[in-house]
C-alpha positions in Angstrom: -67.2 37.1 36.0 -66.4 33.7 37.6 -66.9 33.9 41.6 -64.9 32.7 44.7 -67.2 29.6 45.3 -66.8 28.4 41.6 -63.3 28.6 41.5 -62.4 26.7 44.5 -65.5 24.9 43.6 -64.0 23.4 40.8 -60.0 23.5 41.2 -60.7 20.2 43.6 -62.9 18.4 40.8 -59.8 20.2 38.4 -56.9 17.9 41.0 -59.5 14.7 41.5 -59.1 14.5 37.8 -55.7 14.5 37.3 -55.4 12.4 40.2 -57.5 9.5 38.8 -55.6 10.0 35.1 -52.5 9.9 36.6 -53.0 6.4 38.3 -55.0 5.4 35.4 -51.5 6.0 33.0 -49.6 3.6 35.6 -47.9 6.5 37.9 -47.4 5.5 41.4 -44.6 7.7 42.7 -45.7 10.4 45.5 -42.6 12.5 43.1 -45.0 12.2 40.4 -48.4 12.2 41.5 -48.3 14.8 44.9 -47.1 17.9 42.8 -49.2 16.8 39.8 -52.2 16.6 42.0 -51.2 19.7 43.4 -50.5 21.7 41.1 -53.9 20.7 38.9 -55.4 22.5 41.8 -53.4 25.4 42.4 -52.8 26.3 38.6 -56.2 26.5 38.1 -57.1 28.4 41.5 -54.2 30.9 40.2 -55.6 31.6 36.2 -58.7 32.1 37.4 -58.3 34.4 40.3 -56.6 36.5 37.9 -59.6 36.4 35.8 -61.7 37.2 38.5 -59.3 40.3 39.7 -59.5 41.5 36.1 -63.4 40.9 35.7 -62.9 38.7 32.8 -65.8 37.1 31.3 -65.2 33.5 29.6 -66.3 33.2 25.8 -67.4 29.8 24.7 -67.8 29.3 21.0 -71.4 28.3 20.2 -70.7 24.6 19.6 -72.5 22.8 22.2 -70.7 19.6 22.3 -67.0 21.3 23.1 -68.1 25.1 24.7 -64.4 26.1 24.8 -63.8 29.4 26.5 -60.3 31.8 27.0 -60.8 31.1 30.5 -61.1 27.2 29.9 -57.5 27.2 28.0 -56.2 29.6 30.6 -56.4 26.7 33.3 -54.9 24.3 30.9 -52.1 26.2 29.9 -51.4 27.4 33.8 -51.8 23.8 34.9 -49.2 22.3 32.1 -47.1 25.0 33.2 -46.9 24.6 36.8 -47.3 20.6 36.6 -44.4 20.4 34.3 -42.0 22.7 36.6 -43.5 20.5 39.6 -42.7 17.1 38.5 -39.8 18.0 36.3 -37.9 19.3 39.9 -39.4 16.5 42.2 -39.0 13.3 40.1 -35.7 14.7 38.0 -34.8 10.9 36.9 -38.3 10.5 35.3 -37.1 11.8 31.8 -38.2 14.0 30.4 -40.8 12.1 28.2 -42.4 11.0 31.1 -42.4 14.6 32.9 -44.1 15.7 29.7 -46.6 13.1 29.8 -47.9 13.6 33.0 -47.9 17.7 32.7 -50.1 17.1 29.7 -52.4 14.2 31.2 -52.8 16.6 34.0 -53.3 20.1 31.9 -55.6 17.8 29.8 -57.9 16.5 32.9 -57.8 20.3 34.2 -58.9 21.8 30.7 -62.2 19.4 30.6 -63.0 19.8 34.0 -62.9 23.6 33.3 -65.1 23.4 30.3 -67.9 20.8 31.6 -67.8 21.2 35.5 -67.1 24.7 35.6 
């Protein structure tokens, strides 16, 4: 069962990340990067609080180079969720390419964070 320290151990690394992609793909708006940011952290605090409430136990397949768990794409798919609402409603005139984008950059940065740093 994942534990208090770990999760908001790694749900900073988990916003770091996306922070450092985001600038890397060229955004510079605070409508884009402050609620992307934010919600790689909070997304990923959220899935796996839930997992600890519940008890449930990561499995990683036995491939040591990718060690993919539930709980790894639980954090990706509760960050592209939350990052997408997020910057959809605070930069509306983005488009919605762009919106997509960065949701993904971000769900992407919080997925591998989960698997390696976690």
């Amino acid at each position: 069962m994942i534990d208090w320290p770990t999760i908001f151990g790694g749900a900073p690394m988990s916003a770091v990340a996306a922070g450092v992609v985001l600038v890397a793909l060229g955004c510079r708006a605070p409508a884009e990067l402050v609620p992307g940011v934010t919600s790689s952290f909070v997304a990923p605090v959220a899935w796996n609080a839930i997992l600890h409430r519940t008890g449930g136990r990561g499995l990683d397949i036995p491939f040591k180079a990718f060690p993919v768990s539930w709980q790894d794409t639980g954090s990706g798919v509760f960050t592209l969720a939350l990052t997408s609402t997020s910057i959809g409603l605070s930069a509306a005139r983005a488009g919605a390419r762009r919106v997509v984008a960065l949701s993904l950059a971000c769900a992407a940065a919080a997925f591998v964070v989960d698997i390696y740093l976690y």
